[in-house]
C-alpha positions as CSV (number, residue, x, y, z in Angstrom):
1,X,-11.3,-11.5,17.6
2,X,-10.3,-7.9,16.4
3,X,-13.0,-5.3,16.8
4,X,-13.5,-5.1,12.5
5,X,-15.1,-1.1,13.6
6,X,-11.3,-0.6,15.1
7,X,-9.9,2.7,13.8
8,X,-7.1,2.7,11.6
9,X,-3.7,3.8,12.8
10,X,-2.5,6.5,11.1
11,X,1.7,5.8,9.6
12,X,4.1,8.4,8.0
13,X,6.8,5.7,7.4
14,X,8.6,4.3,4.3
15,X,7.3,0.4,4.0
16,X,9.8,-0.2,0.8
17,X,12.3,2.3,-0.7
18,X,15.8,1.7,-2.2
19,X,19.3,4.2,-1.5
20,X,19.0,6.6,-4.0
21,X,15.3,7.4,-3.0
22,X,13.7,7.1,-7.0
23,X,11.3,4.9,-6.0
24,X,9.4,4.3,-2.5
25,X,6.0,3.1,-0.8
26,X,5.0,5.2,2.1
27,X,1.6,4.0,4.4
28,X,-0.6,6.3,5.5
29,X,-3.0,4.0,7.3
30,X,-2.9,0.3,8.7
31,X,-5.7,-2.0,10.3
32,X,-5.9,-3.4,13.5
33,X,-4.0,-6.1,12.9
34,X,-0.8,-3.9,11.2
35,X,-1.5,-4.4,7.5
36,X,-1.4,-1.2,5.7
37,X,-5.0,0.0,4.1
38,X,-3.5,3.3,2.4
39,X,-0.4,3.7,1.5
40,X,1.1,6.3,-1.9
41,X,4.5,5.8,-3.4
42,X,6.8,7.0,-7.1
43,X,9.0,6.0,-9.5
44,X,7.0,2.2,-9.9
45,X,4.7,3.4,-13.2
46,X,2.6,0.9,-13.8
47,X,4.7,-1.7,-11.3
48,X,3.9,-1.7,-7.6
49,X,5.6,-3.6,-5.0
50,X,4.5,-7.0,-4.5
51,X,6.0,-7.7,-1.0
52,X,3.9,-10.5,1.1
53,X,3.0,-9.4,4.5
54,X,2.6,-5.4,4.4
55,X,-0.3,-4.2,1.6
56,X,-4.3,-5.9,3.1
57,X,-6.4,-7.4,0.6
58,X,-8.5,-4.0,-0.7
59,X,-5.4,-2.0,-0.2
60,X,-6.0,1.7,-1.8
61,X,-2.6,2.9,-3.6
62,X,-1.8,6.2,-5.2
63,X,0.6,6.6,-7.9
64,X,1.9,10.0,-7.3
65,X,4.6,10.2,-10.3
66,X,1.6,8.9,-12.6
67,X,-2.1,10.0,-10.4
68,X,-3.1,6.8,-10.7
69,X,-4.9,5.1,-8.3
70,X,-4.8,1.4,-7.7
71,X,-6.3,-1.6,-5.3
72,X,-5.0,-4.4,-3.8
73,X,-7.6,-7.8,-5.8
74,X,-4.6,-10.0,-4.6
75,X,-4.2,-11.5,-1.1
76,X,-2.0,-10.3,1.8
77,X,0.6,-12.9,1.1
78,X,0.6,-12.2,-3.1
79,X,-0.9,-8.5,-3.6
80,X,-2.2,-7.9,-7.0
81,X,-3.1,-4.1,-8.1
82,X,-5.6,-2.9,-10.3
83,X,-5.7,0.2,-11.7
84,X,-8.8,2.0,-10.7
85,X,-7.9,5.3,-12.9
């Protein structure tokens, strides 16, 4: 079983982007088991990505075209943001 006190690893990668760089997820943190806890991205306003397999459920997201600040209420496989402010 995976220590749940584990610290989180620390990213400065792009998860999801596109060519001409408008829009783009970055993580800043990921658990134990490589699911991203804290990530920031632009360009999505109001519409972040939805890709299975890279956001954990809890997921903290900030907006940084809008300053809004979001949470993952979805599931790993189906992420589902709610705007916190």
């Amino acid at each position: 079983m995976a220590n749940p006190f584990a610290l989180a690893t620390s990213l400065a990668v792009p998860l999801i982007g596109n060519a001409n760089g408008t829009n783009y997820t970055m993580g800043r943190e990921a658990d134990q088991t490589g699911l991203v806890i804290s990530a920031y991205g632009i360009g999505y306003a109001g519409s972040l990505p939805t890709t299975a397999s890279i956001f954990q459920k809890g997921c903290a997201y900030l907006e940084t075209d809008t300053g809004s600040n979001w949470v993952n209420v979805g599931t790993t496989a189906s992420p589902s943001w709610h705007l916190i402010y």
